[in-house]
Structure formats: C-alpha cells, structure tokens
N, C-alpha and C positions, 0 to 999 in steps of 0.2 A: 951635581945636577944629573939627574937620568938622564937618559941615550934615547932619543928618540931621532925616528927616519920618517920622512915622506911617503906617502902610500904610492903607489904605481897607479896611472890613469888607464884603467879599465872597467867599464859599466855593461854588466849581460840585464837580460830582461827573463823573469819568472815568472812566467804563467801557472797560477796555482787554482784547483778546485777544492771549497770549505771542504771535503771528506778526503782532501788528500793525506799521506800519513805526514809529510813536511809540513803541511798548514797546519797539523796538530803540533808539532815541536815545534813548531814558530810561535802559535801562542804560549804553549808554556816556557819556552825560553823568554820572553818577552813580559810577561806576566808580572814576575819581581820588580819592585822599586828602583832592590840593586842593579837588577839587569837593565833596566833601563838606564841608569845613572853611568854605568859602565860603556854602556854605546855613546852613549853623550862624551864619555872623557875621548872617548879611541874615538871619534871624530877626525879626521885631515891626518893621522898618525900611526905610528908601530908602538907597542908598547908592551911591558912583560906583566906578569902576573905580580911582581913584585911593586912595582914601580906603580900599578892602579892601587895597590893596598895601601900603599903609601899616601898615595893623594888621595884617596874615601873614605879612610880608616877606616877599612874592613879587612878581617883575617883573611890571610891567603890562602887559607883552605874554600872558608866563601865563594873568595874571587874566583879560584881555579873551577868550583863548583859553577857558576855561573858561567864560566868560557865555557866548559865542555858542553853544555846545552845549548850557547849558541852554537857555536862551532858544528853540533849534530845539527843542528837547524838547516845551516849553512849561511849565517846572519857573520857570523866569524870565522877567519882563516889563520890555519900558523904558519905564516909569511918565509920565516927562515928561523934559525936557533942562531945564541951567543952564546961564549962561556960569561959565566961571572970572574969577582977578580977569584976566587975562591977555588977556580979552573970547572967548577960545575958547568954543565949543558943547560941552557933557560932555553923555552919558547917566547919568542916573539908573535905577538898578536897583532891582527890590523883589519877591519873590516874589508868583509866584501861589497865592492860598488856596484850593485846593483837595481834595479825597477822590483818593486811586485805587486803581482797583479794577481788578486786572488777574484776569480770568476767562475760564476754554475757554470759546470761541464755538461751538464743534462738540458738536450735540448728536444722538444718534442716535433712532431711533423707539420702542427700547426703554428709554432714559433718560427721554423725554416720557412714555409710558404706565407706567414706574415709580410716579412722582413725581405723577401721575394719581390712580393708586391708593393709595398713601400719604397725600395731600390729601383723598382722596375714602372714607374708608374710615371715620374718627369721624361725619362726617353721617349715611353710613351705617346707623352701626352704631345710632346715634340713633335715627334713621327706624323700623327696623327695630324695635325694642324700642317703641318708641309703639305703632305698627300691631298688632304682637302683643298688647302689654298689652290695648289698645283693645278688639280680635276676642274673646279670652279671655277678658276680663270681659263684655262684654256675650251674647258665645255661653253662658257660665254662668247670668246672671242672666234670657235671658230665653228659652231652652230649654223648664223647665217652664209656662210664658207662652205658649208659641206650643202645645203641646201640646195644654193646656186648651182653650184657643180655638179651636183646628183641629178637635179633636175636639169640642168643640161646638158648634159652625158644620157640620160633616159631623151629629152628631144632631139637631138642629134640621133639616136638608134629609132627612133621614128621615123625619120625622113629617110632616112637610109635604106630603112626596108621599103618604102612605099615606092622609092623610086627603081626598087628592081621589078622587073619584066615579071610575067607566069613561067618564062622558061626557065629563067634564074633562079625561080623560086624554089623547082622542081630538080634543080641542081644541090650536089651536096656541096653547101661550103660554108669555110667559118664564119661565126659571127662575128660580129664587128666589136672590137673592144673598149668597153666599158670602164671609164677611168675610177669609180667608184669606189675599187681597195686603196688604190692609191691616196685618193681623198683621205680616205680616214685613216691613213697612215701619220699622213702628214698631219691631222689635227691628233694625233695623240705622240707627234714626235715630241713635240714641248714639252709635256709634262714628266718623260721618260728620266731626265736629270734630277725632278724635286723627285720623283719616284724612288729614284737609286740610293739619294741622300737619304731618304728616309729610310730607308730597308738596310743601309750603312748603320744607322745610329741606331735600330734598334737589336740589331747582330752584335753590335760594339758594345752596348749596354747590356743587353744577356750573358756576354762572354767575361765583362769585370766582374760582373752582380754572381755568378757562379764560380768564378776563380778564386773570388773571396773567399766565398760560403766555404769552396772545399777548402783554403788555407787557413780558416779559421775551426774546421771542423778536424784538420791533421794536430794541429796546435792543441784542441782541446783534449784528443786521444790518454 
C-alpha cells in the first residue's frame, strides 16, 4: 500500500493581478484534465510521482510533467524526499494551502474617489444629523433664554446710566457690565458634546476609509 502523510496546517493568501506572470502559469498549470485530476488525488495528503501514476494510470513522465508546472505555479510544493526500496531519492508532493485571489491591479483616480465617497457617506450622514439635532434643539430651547437676559442686561444698563449725576457723567469710568457673552455661552454650551461626537466620527471614519485605501493600494503593488 503507498506511503502517504498528513499535509501540515498552514493556509497564506495570494493576491494575484490577470497580467501577473504567476496568474499566467496558474492557468496553464491548471488547464489539463490531468492536472486537475492530480490536485483532486493530492487533496488532504503527500504523495510521490510514482504512487499518482499508479492510481490515474498515467505515465510518470506525464505525471512528473504536470507537477513541475504546478510546482512553478506555486499550486505544488516538494514537501520533503524518500528513498524507495530501490535506495533511490523520490520526491514527495503535497499542495500548498492556500487563498487566491486574482484582482485588477489598475485602479484609476475616479475608482479611488468613488469608493471614497461611498465609504464616507454613512459617517457622514451621521455626523450631520447629530450636529443638526444638537443646533436645533438647543437654538429652540434657549432663544427665549437669551432674549429675556439680553433684554434685561440692556434694561438694567439703562437705569444705571440715567441715575448718574452730570458730574458722574463727565467723569472717566467703567461701564457697567453687560451679561450678554455669558448668555450666549451658556446657550451654546449644550450643543458643544453632540458637536465633539460628531467631528469624532467623522475624523474616525476618514482615518479607516484611508488606511484601507492605502493597505489595499501596498497589497495591489
């Protein structure tokens, strides 16, 4: 009964472009019947060039023919060698476990700023609707608030002045202080938290939406 072993658990990921020169030897390794019939056998296993010809009945010159194109591919590895009883050196075959992923490498300046705007357009729209709600509620609630107090702060500096003298008038001195910055401090302190959220999420969503772009634009190199 052949010899066969367990493949070792490890899986990489190939990022390939159609004009690559490997996505060209991946098709034509792949291409033949045989070659396909051979990855199907080397599935979960190690196996020699001897022991496939055996079970597909196909010549070992074939067989051998067909590994060395995967193998340049990089679809097949030679895992480790054995003698025969014979004391000959054989290779041992066994695929590699790997993803692939063949995608256009060619991207233009209007595919990136698509794809910009499509990414960038739920933060957005987020952002946007905090800020609003934020402005609108507090520009409603504290309208008549800033009103009251403006106009009160302006009547109070009316009596104030009328009750000084000609000589006081004629005098240098400070005027009397006007609560009025304060007011509208306070009416735009509230809004100052949905403000920060918002200018958070759209800093946060620029910074992923670009860190992709560039990780996928080193990948594609």
């Amino acid at each position: 009964m052949p010899e066969e072993s367990p493949l070792p658990e490890h899986q990489n990921v190939r990022l390939l472009s159609p004009d690559d020169e490997q996505a060209r030897l991946i098709g034509k390794a792949i291409a033949s019947e045989t070659a396909g019939k051979i990855l199907s056998s080397m599935a979960g296993r190690e196996v020699t060039a001897t022991v496939l010809s055996d079970e597909l009945a196909v010549p070992v010159s074939t067989i051998m023919y067909h590994l060395d194109n995967l193998v340049a591919a990089g679809l097949v590895e030679v895992s480790r060698t054995r003698y025969s009883v014979k004391g000959r050196e054989m290779k041992v075959y066994g695929l590699v476990d790997q993803v692939l992923i063949v995608s256009s490498g060619k991207q233009d300046l209007k595919s990136v700023l698509a794809r910009c705007i499509t990414l960038s357009s739920i933060p957005l729209a987020i952002a946007s609707i905090l800020a609003f709600f934020a402005l609108n509620q507090n520009f409603v609630a504290n309208v008549s608030t800033f009103a009251e107090k403006g106009a009160g702060g302006a009547a109070k500096l009316q009596m104030d002045t009328a009750c000084y003298s000609l000589e006081e008038v004629m005098e240098v001195a400070p005027a009397p202080d006007v609560a009025v910055p304060s007011v509208i401090y306070n009416a735009l302190e509230p809004t100052l938290p949905f403000l920060d959220i918002a200018l958070g999420i759209i800093i946060g969503a620029f910074l992923v939406i670009f860190t992709g772009l560039f990780i996928d634009y080193i990948k594609k190199r």
